[in-house]
N, C-alpha and C positions, 0 to 999 in steps of 0.2 A: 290502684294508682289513679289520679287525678292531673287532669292538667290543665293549666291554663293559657287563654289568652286575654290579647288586651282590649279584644274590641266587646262592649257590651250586646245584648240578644236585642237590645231596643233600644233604641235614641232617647240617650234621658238631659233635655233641654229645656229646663224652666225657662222661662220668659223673664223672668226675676226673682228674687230671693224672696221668702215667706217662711221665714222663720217660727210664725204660729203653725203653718201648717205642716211643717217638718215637724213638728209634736205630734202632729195627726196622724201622716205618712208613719210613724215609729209602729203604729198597730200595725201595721202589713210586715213589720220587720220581725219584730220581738212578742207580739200576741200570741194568745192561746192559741189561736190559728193563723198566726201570721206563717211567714216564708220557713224561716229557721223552725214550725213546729212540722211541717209537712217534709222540708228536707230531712231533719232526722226522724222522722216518722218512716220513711221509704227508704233510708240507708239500712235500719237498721232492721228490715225486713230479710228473713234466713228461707230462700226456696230454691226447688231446684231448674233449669232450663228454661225456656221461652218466658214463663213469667219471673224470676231472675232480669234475665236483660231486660224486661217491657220495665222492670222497677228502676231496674237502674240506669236507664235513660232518662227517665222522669225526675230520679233524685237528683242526676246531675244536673238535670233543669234548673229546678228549683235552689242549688246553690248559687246557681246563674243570676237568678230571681233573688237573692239576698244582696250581691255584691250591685244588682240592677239600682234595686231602692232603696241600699243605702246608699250609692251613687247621687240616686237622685236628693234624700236627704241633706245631704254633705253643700250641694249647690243651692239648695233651698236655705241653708243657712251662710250664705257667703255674704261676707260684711257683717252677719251679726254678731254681738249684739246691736253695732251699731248702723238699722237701715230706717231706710224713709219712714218705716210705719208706725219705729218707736222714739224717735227722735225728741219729739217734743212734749211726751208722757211724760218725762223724769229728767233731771240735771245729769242722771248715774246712765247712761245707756245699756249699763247692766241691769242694775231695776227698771229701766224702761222696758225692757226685753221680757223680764216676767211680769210686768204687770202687763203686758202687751199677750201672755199664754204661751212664750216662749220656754222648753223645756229648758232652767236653768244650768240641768249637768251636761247638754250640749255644749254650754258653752265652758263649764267650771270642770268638766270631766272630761271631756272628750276633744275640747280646744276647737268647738265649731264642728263636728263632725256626727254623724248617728252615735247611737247606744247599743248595745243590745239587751234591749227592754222593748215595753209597749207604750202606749200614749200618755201614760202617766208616770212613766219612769219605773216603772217596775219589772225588773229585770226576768231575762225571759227564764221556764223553770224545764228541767227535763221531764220533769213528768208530764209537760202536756201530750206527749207523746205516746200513740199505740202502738206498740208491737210486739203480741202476744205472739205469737209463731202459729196463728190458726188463720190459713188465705182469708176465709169465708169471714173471719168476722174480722179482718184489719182492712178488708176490701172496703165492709160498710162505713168501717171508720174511718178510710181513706173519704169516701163518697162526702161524708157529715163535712170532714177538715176541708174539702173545698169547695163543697158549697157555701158554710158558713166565712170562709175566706173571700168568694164572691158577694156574698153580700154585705160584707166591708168596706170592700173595693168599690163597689157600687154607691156605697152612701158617700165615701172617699171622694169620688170620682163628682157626687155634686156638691161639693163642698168647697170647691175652687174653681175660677175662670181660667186659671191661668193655660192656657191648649196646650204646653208643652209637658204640664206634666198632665193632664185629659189623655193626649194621646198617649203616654206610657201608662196607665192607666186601661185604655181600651186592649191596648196589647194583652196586659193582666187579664183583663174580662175574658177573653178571646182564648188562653189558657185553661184560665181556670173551667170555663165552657167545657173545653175538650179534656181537661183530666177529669171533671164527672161524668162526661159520657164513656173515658177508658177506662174506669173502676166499676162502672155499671157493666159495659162490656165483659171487661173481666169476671164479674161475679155469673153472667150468664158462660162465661167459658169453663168456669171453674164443674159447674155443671154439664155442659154438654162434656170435659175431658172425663167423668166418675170421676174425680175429685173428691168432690163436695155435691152429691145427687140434692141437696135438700138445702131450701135458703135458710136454715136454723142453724146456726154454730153452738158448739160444735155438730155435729150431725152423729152421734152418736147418744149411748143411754136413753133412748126413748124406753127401752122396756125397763130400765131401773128406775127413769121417775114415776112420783102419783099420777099417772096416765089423766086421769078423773079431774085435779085442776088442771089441764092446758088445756081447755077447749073453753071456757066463759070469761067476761068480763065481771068482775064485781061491781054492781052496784051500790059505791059509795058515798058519791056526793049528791048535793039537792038536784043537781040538772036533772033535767026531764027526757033531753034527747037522745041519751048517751045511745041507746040501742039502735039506732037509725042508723049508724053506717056498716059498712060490708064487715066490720070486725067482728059483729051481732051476729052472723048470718050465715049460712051456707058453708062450706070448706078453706080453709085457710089456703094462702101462699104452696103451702109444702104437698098442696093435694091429697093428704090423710085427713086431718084435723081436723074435726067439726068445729067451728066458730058458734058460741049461744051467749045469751045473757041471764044475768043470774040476779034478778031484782032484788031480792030479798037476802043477802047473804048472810050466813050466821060467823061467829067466830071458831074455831078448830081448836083452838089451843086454852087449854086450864087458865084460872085466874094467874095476872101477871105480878112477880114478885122475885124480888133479889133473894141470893143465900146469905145465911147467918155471915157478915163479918168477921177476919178474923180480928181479934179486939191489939193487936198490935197495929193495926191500921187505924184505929182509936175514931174510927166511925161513928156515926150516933146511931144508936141500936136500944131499939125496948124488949129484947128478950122472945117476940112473939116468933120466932124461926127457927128457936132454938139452939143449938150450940154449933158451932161452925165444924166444919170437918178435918181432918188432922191435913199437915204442911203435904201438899203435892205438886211438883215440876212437870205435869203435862205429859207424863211417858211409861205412867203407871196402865195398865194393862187393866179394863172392867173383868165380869164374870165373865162373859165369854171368851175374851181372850188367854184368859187363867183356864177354861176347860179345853182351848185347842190345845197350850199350849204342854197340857197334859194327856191328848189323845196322841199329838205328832210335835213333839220337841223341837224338832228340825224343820221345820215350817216356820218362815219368817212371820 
């Protein structure tokens, strides 16, 4: 259950309308990282106890932070199409309006009010959202969503004079500051609780991978420096891991080539692959599963 009220978390008081920069403001709303991706990013996170509520205090933040800056959007476009800035561009104060950089479905779709989209109208998508149900790696992906949120806000933030929205603006800063140091936090809690002993997600199947590739870098491109940093070197993060470089690496895998076509697919095909393999749905069982399933029947 959610509930609201009617007073905003920060004073959102443009000084005047700027209906170009209410296109701009739309990235913090409707972006890969804008507001609405970290709110349902955090809703829709499934744990149990203390990190539970630490999420869902934040998420409800962050709804806060949607209704904030479309708030401020909505006043950033008041009088538009028609203000001072695009008056005397066009006869049409609607085509003044976009050739001024104003979002035209502000004002053809939404009657003067935000979207929910990004700065070019591209409406916002559910995928940009992580939530795998693993703490350890939606932690980091929390960390990524706001920091790359601050540095939005940041380029945002000198992109207009106007102080009334600066100051709602530093509010954001000032947030988004403290949710990457509580997801950092987090991720060193996850750890001290046995949680999650190890910063790799998931933290398991270390003895089912190729042990043998996780510890080098490949050397693939022309740079020269790549081995100079701690990646090169000494023990990883997880305190097992040797870290090395591997200058010269070869390739592992046979020459690379598709299967025969099946010629109902009407591909272009020269015969050198030979005949394709009879019609399969993906659920047919190799040899070995044909030999379990004649040692132990009843074994899924």
């Amino acid at each position: 259950m959610f509930r609201h009220t009617d007073h905003l978390q920060f004073d959102v008081k443009p000084e005047k309308p700027d209906p170009v920069y209410a296109r701009k403001l739309q990235e913090l709303i409707g972006g890969a990282y804008g507001e609405m991706t970290v709110t349902m990013q955090y809703l829709f996170r499934r744990m149990p106890g203390k990190y539970k509520d630490m999420i869902m205090d934040v998420a409800t933040e962050e709804i806060g932070h949607v209704e904030m800056i479309a708030t401020m959007v909505a006043r950033l476009l008041e009088g538009a199409p028609a203000t001072e800035s695009t008056k005397n561009a066009a006869a049409d104060p609607v085509v003044a309006a976009v050739l001024g950089g104003m979002d035209p479905q502000q004002a053809i779709i939404s009657g003067g009010g935000p979207t929910l989209s990004d700065s070019n109208g591209v409406p916002w998508n559910g995928r940009f959202i992580v939530a795998s149900g693993n703490l350890l790696a939606d932690f980091h992906a929390n960390v990524a969503a706001e920091a790359q949120g601050r540095v939005q806000t940041a380029r945002l933030y000198n992109m207009t004079d106007d102080p009334g929205v600066k100051d709602m603006l530093r509010f954001n800063l000032a947030r988004d500051t403290y949710h990457q140091n509580l997801w950092l936090a987090a991720i060193e809690e996850l750890k001290a609780d046995g949680i999650e002993p190890s910063p790799i997600a998931p933290n398991a199947l270390f003895d089912e991978e190729h042990s043998e590739h996780a510890s080098s870098l490949w050397h693939l491109s022309d740079g020269a420096a790549a081995d100079q940093g701690r990646w090169a070197h000494g023990t990883g993060p997880d305190g097992t891991t040797p870290m090395s470089f591997l200058a010269d690496p070869v390739p592992l895998g046979d020459v690379a080539s598709a299967p025969p076509p099946d010629p109902k697919l009407y591909a272009t095909y020269d015969g050198s692959q030979g005949k394709p393999r009879s019609a399969a749905m993906g659920t047919e069982k190799g040899l070995v599963g044909k030999v379990k399933d004649a040692l132990d029947p009843e074994t899924p």
